[in-house]
mmCIF entry with sequence, helices, sheets and N, C-alpha, C, O atoms, coordinates in Angstrom:
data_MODEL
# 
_entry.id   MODEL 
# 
_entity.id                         1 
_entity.type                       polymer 
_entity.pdbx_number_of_molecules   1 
# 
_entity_poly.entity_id                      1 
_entity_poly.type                           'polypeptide(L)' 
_entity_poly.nstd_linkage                   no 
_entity_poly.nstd_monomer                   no 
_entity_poly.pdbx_seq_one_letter_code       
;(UNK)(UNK)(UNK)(UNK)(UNK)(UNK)(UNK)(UNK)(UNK)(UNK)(UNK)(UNK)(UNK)(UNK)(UNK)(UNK)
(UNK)(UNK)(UNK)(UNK)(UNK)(UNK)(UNK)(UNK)(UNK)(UNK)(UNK)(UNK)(UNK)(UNK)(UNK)(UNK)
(UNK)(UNK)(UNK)(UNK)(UNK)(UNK)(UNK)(UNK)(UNK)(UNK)(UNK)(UNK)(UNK)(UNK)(UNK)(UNK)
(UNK)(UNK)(UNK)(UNK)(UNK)(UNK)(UNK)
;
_entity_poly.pdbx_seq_one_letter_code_can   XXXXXXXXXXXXXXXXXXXXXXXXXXXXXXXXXXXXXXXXXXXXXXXXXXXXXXX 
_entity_poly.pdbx_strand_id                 A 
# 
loop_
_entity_poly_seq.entity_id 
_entity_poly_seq.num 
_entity_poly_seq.mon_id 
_entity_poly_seq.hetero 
1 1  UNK n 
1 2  UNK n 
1 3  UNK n 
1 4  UNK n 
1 5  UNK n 
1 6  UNK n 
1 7  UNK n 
1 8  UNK n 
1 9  UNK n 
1 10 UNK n 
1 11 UNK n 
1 12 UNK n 
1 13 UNK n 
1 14 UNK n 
1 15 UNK n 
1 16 UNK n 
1 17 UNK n 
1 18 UNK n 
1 19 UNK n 
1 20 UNK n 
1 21 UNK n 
1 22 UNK n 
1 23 UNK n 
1 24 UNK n 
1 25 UNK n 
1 26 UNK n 
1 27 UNK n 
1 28 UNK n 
1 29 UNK n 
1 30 UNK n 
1 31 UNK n 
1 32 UNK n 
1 33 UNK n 
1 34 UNK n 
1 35 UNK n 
1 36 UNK n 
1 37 UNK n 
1 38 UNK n 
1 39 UNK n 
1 40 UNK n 
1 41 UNK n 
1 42 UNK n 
1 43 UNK n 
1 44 UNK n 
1 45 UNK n 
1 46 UNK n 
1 47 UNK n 
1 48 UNK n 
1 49 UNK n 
1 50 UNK n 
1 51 UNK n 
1 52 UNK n 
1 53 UNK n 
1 54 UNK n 
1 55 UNK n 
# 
_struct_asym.id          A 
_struct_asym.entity_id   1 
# 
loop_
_struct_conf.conf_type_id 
_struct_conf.id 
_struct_conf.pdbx_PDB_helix_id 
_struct_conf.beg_label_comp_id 
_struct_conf.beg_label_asym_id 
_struct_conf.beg_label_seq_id 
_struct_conf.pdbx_beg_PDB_ins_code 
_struct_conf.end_label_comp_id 
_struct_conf.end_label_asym_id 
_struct_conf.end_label_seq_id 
_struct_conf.pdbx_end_PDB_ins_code 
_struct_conf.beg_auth_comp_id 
_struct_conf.beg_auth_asym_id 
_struct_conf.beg_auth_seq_id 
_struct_conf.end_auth_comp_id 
_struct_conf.end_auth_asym_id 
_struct_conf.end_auth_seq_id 
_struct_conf.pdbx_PDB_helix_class 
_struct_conf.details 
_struct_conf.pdbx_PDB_helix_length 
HELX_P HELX_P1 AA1 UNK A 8  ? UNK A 15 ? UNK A 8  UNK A 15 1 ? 8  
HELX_P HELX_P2 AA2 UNK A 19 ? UNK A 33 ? UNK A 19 UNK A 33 1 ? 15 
HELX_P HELX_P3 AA3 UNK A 39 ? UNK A 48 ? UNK A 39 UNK A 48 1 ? 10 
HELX_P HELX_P4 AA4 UNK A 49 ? UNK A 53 ? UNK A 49 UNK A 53 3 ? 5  
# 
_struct_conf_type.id          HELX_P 
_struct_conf_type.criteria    ? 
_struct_conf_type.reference   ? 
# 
loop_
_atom_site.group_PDB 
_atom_site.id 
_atom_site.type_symbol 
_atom_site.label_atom_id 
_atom_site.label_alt_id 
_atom_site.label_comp_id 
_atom_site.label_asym_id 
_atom_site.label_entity_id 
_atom_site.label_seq_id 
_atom_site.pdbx_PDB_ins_code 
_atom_site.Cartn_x 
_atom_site.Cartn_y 
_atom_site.Cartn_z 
_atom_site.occupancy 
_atom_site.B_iso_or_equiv 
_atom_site.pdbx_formal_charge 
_atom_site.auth_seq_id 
_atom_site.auth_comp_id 
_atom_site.auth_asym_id 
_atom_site.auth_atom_id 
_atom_site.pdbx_PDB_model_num 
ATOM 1   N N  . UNK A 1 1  ? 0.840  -1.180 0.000  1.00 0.00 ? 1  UNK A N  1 
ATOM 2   C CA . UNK A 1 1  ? 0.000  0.000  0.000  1.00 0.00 ? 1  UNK A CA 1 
ATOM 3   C C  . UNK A 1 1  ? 0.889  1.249  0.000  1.00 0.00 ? 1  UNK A C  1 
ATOM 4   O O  . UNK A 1 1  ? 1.847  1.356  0.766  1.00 0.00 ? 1  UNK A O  1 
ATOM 5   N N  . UNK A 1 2  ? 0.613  1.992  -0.700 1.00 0.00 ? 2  UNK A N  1 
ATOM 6   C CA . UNK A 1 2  ? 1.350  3.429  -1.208 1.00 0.00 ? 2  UNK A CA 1 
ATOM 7   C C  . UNK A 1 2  ? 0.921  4.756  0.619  1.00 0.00 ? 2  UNK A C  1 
ATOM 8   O O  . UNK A 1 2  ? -0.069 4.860  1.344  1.00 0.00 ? 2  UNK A O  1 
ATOM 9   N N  . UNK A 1 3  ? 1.603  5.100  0.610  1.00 0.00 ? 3  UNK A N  1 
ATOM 10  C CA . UNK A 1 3  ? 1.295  6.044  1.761  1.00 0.00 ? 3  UNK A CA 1 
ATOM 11  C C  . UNK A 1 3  ? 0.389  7.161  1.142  1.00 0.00 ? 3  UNK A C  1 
ATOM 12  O O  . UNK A 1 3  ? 0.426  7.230  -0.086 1.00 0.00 ? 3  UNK A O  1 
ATOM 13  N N  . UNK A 1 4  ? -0.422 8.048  1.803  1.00 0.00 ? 4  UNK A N  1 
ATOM 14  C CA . UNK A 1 4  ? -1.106 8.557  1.185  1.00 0.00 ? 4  UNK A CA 1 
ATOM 15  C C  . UNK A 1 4  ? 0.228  10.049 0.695  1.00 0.00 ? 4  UNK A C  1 
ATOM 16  O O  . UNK A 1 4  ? 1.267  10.120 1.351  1.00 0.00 ? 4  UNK A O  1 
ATOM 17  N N  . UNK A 1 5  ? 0.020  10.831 -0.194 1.00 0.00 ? 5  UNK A N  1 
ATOM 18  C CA . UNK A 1 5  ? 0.307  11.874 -0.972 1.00 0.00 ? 5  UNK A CA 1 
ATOM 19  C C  . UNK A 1 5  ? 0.333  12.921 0.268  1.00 0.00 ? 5  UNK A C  1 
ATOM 20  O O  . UNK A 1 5  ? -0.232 12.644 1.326  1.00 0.00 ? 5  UNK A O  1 
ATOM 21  N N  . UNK A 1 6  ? 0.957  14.023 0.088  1.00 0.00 ? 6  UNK A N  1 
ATOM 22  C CA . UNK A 1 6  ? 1.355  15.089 0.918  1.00 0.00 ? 6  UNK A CA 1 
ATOM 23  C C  . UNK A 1 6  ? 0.543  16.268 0.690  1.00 0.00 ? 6  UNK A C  1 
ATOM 24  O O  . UNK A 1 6  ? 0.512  16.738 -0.447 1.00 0.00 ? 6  UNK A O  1 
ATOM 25  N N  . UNK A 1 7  ? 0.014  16.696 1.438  1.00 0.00 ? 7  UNK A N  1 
ATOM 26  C CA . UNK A 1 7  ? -1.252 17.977 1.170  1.00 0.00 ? 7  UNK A CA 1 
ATOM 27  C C  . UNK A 1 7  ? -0.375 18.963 0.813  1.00 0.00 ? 7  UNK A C  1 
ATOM 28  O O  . UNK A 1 7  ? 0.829  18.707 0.848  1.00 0.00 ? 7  UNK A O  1 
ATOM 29  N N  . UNK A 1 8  ? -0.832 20.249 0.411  1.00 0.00 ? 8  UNK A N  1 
ATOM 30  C CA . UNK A 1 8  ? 0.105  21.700 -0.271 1.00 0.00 ? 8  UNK A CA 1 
ATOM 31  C C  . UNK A 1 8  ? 0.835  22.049 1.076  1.00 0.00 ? 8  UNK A C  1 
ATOM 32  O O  . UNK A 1 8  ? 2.028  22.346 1.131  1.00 0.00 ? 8  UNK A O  1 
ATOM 33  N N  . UNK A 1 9  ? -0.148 21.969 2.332  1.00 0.00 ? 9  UNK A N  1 
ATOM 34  C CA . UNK A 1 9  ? 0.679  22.591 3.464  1.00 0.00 ? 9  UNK A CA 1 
ATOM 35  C C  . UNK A 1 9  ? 1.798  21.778 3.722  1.00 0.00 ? 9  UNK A C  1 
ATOM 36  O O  . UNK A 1 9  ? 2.852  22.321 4.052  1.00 0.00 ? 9  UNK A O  1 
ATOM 37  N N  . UNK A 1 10 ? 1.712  20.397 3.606  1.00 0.00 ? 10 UNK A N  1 
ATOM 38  C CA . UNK A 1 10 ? 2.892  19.755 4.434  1.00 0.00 ? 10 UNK A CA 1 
ATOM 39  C C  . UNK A 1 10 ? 3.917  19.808 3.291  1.00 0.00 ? 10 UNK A C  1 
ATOM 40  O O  . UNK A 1 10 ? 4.980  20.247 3.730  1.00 0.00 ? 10 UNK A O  1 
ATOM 41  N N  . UNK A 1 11 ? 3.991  19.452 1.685  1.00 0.00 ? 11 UNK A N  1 
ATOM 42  C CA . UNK A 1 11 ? 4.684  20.062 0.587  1.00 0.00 ? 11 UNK A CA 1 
ATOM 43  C C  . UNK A 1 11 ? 5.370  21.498 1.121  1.00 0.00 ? 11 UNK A C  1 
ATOM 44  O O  . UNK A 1 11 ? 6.431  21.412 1.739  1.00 0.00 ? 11 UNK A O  1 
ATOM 45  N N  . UNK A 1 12 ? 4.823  22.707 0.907  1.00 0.00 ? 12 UNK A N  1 
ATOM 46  C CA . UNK A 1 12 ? 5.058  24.174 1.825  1.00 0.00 ? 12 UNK A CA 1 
ATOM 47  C C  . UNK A 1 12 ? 6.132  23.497 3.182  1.00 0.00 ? 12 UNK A C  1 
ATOM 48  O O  . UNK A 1 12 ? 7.316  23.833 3.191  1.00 0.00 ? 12 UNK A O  1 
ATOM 49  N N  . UNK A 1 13 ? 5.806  22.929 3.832  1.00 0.00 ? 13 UNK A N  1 
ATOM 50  C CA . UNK A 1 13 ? 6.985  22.522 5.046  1.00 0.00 ? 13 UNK A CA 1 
ATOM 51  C C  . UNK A 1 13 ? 7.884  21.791 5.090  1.00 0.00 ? 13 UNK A C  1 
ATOM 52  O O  . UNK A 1 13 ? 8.816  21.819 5.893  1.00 0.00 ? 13 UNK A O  1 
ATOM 53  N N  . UNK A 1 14 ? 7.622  20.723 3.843  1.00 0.00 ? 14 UNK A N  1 
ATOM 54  C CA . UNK A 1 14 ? 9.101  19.917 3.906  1.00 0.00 ? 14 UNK A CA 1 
ATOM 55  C C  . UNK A 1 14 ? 10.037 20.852 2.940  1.00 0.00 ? 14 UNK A C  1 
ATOM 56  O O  . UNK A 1 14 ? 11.199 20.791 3.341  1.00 0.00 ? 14 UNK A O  1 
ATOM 57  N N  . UNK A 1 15 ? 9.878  21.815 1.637  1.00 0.00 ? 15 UNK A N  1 
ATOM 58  C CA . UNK A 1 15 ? 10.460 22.725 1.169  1.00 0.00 ? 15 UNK A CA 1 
ATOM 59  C C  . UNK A 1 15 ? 11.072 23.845 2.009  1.00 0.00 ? 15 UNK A C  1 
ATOM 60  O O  . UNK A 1 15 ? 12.120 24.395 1.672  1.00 0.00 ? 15 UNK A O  1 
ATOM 61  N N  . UNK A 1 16 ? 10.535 24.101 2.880  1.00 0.00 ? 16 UNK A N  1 
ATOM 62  C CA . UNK A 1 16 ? 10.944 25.331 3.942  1.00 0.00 ? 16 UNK A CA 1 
ATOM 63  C C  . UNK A 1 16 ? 12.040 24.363 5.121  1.00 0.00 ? 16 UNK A C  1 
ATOM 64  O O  . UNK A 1 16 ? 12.414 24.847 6.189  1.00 0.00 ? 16 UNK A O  1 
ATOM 65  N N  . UNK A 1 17 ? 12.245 23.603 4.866  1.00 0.00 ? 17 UNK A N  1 
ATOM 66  C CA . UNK A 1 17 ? 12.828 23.062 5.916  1.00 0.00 ? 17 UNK A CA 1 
ATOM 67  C C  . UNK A 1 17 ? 14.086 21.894 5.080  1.00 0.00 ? 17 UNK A C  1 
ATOM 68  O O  . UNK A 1 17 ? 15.013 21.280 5.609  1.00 0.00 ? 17 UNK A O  1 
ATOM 69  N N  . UNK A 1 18 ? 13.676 21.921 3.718  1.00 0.00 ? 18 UNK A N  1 
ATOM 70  C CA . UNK A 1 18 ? 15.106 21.847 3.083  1.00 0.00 ? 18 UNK A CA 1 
ATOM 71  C C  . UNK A 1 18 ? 15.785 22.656 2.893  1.00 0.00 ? 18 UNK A C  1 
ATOM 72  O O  . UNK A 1 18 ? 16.994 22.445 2.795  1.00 0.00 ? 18 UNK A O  1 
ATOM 73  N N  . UNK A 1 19 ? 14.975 24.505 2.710  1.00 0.00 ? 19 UNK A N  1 
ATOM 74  C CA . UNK A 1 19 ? 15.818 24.927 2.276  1.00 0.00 ? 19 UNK A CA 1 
ATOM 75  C C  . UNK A 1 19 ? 16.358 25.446 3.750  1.00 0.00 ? 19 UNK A C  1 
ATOM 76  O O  . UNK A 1 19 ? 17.537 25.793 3.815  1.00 0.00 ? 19 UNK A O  1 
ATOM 77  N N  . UNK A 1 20 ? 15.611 25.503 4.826  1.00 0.00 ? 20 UNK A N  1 
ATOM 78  C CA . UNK A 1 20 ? 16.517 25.869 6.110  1.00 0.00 ? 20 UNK A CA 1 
ATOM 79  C C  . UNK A 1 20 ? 17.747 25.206 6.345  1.00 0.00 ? 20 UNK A C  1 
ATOM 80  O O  . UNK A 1 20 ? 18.626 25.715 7.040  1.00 0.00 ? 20 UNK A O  1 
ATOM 81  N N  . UNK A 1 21 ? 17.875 23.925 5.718  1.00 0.00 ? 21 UNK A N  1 
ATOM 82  C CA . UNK A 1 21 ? 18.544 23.014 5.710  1.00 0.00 ? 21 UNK A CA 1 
ATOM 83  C C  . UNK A 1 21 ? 20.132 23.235 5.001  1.00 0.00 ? 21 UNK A C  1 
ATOM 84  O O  . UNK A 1 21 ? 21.286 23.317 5.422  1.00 0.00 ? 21 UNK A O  1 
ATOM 85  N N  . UNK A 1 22 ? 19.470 23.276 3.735  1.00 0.00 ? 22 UNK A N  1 
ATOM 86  C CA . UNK A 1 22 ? 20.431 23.731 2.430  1.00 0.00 ? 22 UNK A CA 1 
ATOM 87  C C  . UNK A 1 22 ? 21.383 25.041 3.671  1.00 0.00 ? 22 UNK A C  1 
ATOM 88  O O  . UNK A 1 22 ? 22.463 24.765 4.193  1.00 0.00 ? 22 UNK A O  1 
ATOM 89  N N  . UNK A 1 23 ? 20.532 26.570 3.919  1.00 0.00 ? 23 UNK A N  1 
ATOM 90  C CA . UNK A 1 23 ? 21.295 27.558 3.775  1.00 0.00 ? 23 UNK A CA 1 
ATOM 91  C C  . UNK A 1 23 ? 22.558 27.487 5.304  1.00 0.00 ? 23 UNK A C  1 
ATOM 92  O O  . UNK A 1 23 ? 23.570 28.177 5.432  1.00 0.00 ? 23 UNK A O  1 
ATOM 93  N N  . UNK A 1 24 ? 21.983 26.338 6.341  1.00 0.00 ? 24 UNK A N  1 
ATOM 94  C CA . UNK A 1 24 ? 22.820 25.815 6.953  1.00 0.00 ? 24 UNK A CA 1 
ATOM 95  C C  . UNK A 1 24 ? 24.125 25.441 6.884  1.00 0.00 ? 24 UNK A C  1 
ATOM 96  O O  . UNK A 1 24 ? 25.078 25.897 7.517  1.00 0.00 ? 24 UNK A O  1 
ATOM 97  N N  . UNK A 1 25 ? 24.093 24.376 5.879  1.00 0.00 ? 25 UNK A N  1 
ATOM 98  C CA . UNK A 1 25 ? 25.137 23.591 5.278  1.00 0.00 ? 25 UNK A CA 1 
ATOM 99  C C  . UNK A 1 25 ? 26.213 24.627 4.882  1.00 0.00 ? 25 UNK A C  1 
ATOM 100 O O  . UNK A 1 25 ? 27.423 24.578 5.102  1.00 0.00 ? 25 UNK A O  1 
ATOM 101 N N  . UNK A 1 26 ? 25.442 25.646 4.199  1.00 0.00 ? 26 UNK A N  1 
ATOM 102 C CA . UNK A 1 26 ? 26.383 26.682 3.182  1.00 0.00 ? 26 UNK A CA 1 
ATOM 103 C C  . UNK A 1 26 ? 26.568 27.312 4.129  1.00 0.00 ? 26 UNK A C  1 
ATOM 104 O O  . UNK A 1 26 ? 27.612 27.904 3.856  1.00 0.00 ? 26 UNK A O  1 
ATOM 105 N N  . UNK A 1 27 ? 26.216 27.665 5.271  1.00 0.00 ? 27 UNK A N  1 
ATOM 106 C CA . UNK A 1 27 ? 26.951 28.863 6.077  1.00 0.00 ? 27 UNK A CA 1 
ATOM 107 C C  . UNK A 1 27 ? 27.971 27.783 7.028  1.00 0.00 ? 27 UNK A C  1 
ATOM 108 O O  . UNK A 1 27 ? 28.902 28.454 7.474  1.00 0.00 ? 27 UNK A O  1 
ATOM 109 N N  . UNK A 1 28 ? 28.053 26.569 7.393  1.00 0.00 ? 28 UNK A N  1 
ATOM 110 C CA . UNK A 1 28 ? 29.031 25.636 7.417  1.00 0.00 ? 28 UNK A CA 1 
ATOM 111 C C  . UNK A 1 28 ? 30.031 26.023 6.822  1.00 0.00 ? 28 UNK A C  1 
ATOM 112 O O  . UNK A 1 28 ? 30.918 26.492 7.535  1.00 0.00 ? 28 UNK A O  1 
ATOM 113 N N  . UNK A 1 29 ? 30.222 25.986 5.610  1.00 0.00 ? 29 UNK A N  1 
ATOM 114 C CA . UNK A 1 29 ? 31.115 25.678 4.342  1.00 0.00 ? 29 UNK A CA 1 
ATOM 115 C C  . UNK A 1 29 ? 31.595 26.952 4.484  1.00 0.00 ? 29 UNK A C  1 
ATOM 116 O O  . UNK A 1 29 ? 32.822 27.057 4.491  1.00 0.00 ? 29 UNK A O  1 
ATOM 117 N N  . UNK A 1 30 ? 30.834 28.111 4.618  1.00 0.00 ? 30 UNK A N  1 
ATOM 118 C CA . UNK A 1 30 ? 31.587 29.656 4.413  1.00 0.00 ? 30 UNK A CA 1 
ATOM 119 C C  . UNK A 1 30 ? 32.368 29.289 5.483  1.00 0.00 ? 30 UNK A C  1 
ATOM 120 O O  . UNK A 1 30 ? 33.532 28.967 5.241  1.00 0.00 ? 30 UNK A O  1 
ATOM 121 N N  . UNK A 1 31 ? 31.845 29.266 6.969  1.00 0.00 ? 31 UNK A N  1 
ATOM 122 C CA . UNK A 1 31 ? 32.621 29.610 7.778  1.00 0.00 ? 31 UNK A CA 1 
ATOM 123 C C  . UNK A 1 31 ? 33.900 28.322 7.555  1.00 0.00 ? 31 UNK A C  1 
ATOM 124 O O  . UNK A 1 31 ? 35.081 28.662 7.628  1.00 0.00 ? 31 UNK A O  1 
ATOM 125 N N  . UNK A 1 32 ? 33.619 27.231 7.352  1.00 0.00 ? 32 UNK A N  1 
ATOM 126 C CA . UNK A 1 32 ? 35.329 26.787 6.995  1.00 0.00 ? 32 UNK A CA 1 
ATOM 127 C C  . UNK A 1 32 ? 35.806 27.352 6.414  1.00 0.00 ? 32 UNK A C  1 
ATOM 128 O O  . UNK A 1 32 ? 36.690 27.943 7.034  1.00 0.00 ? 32 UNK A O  1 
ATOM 129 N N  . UNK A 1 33 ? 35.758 27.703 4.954  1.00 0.00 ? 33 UNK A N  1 
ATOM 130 C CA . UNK A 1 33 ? 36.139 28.512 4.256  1.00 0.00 ? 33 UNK A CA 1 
ATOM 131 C C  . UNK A 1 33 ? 37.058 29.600 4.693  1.00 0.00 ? 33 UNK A C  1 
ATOM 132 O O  . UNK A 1 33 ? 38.148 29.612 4.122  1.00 0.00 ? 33 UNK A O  1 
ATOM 133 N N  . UNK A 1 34 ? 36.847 30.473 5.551  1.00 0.00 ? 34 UNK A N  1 
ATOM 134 C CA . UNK A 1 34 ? 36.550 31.797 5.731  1.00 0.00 ? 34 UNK A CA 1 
ATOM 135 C C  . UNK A 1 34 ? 36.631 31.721 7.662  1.00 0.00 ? 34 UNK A C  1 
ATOM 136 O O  . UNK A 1 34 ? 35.774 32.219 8.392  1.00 0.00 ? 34 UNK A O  1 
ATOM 137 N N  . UNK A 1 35 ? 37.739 31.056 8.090  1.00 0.00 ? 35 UNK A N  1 
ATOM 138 C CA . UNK A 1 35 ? 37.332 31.023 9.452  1.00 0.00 ? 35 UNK A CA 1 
ATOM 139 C C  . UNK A 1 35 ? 37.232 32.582 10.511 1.00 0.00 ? 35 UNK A C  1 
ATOM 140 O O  . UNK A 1 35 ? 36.822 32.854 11.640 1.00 0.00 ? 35 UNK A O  1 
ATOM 141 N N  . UNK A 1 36 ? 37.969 33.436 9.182  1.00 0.00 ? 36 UNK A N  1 
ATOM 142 C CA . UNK A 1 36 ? 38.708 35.141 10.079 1.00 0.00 ? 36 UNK A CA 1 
ATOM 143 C C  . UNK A 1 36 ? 37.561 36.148 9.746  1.00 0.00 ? 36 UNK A C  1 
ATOM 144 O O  . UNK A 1 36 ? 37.579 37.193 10.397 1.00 0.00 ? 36 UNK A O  1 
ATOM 145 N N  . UNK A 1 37 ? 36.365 35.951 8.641  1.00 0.00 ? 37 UNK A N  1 
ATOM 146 C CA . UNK A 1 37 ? 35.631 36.289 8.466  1.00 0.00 ? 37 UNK A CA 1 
ATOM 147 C C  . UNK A 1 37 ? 34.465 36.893 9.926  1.00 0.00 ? 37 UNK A C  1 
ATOM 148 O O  . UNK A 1 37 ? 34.381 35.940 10.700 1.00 0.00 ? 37 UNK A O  1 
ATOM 149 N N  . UNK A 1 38 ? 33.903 37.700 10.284 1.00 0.00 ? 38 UNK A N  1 
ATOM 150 C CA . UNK A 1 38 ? 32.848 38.108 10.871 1.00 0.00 ? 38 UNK A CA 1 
ATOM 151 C C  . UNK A 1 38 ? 31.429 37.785 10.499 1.00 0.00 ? 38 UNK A C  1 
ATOM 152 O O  . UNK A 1 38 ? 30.743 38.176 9.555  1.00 0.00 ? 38 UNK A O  1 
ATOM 153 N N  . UNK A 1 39 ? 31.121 36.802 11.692 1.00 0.00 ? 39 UNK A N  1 
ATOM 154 C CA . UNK A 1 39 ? 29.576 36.480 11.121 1.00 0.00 ? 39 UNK A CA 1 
ATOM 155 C C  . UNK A 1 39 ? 28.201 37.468 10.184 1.00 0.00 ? 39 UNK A C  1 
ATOM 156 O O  . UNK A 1 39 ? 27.184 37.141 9.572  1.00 0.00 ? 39 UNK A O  1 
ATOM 157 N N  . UNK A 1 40 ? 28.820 38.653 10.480 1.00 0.00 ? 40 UNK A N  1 
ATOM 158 C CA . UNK A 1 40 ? 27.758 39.429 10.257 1.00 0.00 ? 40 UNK A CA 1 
ATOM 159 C C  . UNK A 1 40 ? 28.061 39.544 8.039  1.00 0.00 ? 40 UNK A C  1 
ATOM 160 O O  . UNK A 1 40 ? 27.287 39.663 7.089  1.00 0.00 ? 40 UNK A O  1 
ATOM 161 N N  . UNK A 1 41 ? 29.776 39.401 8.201  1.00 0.00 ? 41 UNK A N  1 
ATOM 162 C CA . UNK A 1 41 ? 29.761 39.208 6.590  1.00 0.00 ? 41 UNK A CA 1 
ATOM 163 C C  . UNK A 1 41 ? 29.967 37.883 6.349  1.00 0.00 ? 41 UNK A C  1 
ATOM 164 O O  . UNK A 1 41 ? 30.529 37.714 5.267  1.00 0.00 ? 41 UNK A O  1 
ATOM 165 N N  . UNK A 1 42 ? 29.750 36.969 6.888  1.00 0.00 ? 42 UNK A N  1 
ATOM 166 C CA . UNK A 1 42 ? 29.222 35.208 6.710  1.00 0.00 ? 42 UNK A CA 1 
ATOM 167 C C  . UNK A 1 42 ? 28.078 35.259 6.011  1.00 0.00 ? 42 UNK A C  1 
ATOM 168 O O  . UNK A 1 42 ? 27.784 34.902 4.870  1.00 0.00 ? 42 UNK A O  1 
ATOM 169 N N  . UNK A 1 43 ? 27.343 35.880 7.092  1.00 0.00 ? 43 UNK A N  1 
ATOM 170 C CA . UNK A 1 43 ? 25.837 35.863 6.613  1.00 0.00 ? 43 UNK A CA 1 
ATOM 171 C C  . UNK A 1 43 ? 25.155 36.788 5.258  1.00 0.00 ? 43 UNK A C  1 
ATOM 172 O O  . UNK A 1 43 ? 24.158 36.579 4.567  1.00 0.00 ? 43 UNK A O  1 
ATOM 173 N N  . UNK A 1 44 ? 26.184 37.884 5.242  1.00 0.00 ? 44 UNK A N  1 
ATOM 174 C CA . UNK A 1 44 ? 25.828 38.682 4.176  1.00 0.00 ? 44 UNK A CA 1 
ATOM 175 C C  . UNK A 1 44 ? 26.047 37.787 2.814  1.00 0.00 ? 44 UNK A C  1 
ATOM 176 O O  . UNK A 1 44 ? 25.121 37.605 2.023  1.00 0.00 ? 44 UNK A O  1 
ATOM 177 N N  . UNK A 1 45 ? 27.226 37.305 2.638  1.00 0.00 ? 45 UNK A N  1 
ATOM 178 C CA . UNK A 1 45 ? 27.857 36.038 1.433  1.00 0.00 ? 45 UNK A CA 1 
ATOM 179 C C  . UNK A 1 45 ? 27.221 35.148 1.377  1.00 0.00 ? 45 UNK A C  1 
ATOM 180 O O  . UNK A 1 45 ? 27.149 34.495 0.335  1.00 0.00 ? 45 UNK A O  1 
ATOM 181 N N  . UNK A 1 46 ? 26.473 34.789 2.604  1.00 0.00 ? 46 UNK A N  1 
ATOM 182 C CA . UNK A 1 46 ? 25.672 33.594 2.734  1.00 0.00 ? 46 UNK A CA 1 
ATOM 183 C C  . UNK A 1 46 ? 23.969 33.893 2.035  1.00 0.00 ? 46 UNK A C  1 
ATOM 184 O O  . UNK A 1 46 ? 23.387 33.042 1.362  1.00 0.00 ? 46 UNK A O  1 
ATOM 185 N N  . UNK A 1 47 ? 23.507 34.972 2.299  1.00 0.00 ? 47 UNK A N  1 
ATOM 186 C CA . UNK A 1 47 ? 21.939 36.064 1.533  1.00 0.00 ? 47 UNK A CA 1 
ATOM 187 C C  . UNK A 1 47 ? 22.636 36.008 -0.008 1.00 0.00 ? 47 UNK A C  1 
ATOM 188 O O  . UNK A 1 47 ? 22.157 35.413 -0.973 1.00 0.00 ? 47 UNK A O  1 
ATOM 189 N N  . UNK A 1 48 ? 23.616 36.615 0.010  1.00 0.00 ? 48 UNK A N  1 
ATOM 190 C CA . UNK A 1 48 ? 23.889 36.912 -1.744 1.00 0.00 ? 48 UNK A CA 1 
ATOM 191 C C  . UNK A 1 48 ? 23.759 35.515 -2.370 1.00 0.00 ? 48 UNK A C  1 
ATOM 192 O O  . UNK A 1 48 ? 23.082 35.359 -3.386 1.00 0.00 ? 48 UNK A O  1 
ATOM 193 N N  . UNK A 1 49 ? 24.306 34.649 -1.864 1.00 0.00 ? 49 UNK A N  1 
ATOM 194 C CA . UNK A 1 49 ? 24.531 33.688 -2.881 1.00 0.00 ? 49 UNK A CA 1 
ATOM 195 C C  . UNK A 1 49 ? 23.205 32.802 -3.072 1.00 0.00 ? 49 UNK A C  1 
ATOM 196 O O  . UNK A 1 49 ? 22.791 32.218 -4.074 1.00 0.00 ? 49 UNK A O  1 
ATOM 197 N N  . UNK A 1 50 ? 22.757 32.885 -1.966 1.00 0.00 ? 50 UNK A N  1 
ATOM 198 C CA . UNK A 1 50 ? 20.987 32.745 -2.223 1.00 0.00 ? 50 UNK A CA 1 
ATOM 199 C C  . UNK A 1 50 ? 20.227 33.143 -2.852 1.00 0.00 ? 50 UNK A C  1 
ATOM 200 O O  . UNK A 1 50 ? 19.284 32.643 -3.465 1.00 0.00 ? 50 UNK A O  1 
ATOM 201 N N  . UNK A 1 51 ? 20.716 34.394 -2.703 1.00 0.00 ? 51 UNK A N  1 
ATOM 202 C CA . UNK A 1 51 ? 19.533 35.446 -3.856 1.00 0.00 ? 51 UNK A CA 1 
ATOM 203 C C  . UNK A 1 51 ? 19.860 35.271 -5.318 1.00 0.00 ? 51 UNK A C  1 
ATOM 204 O O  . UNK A 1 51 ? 18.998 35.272 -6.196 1.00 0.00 ? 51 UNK A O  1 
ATOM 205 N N  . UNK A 1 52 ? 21.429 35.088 -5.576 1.00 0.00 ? 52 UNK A N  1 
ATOM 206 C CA . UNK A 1 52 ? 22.019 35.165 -6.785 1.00 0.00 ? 52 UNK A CA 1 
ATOM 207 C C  . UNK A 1 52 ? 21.946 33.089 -7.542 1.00 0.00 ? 52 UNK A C  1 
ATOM 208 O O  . UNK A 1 52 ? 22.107 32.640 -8.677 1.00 0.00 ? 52 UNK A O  1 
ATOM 209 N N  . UNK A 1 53 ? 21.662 32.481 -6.320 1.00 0.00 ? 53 UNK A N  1 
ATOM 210 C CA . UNK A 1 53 ? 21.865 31.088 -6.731 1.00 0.00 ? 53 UNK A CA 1 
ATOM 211 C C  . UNK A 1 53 ? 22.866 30.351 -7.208 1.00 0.00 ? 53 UNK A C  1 
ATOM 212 O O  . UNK A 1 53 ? 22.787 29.381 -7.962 1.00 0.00 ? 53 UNK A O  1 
ATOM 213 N N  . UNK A 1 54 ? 24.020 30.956 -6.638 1.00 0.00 ? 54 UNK A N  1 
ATOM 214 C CA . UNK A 1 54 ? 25.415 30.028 -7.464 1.00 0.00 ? 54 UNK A CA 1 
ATOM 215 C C  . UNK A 1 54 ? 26.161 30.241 -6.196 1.00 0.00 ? 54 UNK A C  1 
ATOM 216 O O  . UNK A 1 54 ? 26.167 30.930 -5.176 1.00 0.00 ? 54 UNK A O  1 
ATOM 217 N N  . UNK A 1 55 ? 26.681 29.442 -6.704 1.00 0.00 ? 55 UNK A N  1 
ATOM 218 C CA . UNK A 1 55 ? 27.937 28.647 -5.418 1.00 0.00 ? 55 UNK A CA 1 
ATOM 219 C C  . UNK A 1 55 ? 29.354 29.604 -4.821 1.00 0.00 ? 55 UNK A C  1 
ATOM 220 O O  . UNK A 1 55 ? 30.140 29.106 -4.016 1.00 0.00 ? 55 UNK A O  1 
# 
């Protein structure tokens, strides 16, 4: 038996919570990256590249 299908709301929450997921990972990666960096421009590099979509 197939599980039933995911309503729009719970779709809407597993997306919001990959991408909470995703922008995690990448602010991980900056801060290795970038250990002398200041969170406040972590996070700024971390918005741009979101907004802009590339790595």
């Amino acid at each position: 038996m197939l599980p039933p299908k995911p309503t729009p709301s719970q779709k809407l929450h597993i997306a919001s919570a990959l991408y909470a997921t995703a922008k995690k990972v990448k602010l991980a990666a900056l801060r290795n990256r970038h250990p002398d960096w200041p969170e406040q421009q972590l996070l700024s590099e971390l918005n741009r590249r979101f907004l802009l979509l590339r790595d």
